[in-house]
Legacy VTK file of the C-alpha trace (Angstrom):
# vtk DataFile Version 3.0
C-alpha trace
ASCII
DATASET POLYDATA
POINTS 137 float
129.294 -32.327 121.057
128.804 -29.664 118.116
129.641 -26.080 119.126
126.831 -24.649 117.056
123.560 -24.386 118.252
121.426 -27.951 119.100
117.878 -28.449 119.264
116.931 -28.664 122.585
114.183 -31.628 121.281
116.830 -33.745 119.564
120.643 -33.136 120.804
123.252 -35.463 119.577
124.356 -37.872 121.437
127.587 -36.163 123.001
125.398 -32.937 124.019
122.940 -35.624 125.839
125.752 -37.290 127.579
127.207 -34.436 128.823
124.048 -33.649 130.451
123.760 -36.741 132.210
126.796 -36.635 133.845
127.273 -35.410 137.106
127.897 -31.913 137.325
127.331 -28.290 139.206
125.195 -26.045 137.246
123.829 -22.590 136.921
120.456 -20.718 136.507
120.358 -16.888 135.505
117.222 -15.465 135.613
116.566 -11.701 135.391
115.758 -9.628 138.689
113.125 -7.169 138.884
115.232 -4.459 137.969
116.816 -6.618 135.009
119.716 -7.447 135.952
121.053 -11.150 136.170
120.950 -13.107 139.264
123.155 -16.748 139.147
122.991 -19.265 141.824
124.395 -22.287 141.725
122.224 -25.337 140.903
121.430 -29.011 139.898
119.565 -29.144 136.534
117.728 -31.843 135.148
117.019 -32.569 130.997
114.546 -33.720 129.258
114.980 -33.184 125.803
111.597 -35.186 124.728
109.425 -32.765 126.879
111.963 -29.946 125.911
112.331 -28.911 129.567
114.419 -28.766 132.196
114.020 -28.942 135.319
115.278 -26.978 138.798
114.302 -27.910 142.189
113.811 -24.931 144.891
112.633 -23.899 148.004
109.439 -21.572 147.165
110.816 -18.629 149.322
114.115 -18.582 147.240
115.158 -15.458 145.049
115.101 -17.265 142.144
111.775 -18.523 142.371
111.091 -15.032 143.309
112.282 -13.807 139.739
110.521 -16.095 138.044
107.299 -14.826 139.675
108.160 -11.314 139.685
108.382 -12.365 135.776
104.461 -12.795 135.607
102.463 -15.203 134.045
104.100 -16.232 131.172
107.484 -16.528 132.677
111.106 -15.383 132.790
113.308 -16.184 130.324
116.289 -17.759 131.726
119.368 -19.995 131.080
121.106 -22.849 132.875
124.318 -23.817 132.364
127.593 -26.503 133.305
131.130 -26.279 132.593
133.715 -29.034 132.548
137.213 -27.963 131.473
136.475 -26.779 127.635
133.458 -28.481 127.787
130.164 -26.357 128.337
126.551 -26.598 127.673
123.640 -24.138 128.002
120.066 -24.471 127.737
117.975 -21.393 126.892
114.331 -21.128 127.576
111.301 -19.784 129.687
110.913 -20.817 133.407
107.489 -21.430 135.247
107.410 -22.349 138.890
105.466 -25.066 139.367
103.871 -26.432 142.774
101.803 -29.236 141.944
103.084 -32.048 144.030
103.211 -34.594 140.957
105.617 -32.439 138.945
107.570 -31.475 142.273
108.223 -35.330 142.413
109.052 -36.341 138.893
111.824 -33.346 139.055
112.709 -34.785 142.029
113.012 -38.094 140.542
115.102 -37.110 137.729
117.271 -35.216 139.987
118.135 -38.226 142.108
118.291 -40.199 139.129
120.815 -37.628 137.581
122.458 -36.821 140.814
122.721 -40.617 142.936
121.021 -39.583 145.559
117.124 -38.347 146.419
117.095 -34.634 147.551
116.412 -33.551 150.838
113.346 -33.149 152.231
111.555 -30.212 151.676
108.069 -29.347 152.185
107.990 -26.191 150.516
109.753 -27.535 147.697
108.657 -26.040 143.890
110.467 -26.810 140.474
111.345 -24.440 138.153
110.550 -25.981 134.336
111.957 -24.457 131.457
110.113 -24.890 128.510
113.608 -24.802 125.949
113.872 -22.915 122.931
117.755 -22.722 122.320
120.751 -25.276 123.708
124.186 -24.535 122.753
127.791 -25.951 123.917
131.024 -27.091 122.798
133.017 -30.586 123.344
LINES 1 138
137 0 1 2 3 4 5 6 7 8 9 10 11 12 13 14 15 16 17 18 19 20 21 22 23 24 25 26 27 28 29 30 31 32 33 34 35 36 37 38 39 40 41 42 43 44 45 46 47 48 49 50 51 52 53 54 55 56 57 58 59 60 61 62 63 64 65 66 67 68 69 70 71 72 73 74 75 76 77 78 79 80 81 82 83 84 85 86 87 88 89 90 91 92 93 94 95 96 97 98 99 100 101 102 103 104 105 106 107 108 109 110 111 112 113 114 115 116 117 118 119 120 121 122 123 124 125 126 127 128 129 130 131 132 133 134 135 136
């Protein structure tokens, strides 16, 4: 894994690995008044639709900042950490409630996790639509 800048569309192959291994994430998005809110949280990639992909309850803050963002979105980042290694994804988050996309980032979560979520019925996912991913190996 490079520690320049990657595109998000085409990583190389270390950058990809990395984000198919297990690991804890995290997701800043910008509160209301600006500044940074970071929860902790799984994170799916797909770096042929150049998103990823957070699962949440709807009444969550962070689906609340997202919102609060309007229309076209917050801009936000997710990120892991593994010793020296680290990898961040940059981009602008929707929430999304349609119940297809809730279960395709559901799928990729258990498929990236080993095991299905919970259920939720007033699950959402939060899709970033990338535009910068960055880490080092």
């Amino acid at each position: 894994m490079a520690a320049y800048p990657q595109d998000p569309g085409a990583p190389d192959a270390p950058y990809l690995d990395f984000w198919r291994e297990r690991h804890l994430c995290t997701l800043t998005t910008p509160r209301p008044d600006g500044s940074p809110h970071v929860v902790p949280v799984g994170v799916t990639y797909d770096p042929e639709g150049r998103l990823a992909r957070v699962i949440a309850d709807k009444a969550s803050t962070k689906v609340g900042n997202v919102l609060a963002a309007g229309a076209e979105g917050a801009l936000v980042a997710v990120c892991q950490v593994d010793g020296r290694r680290w990898a961040t994804l940059e981009g602008r988050a929707v929430v999304r409630a349609a119940p297809e996309r809730v279960a395709e980032a559901e799928r990729r979560y258990a498929e990236r996790y080993g095991r299905a979520p919970r259920p939720n019925p007033t699950r959402v996912v939060i899709e970033i639509g990338l535009t910068r991913a960055m880490g080092r190996g």
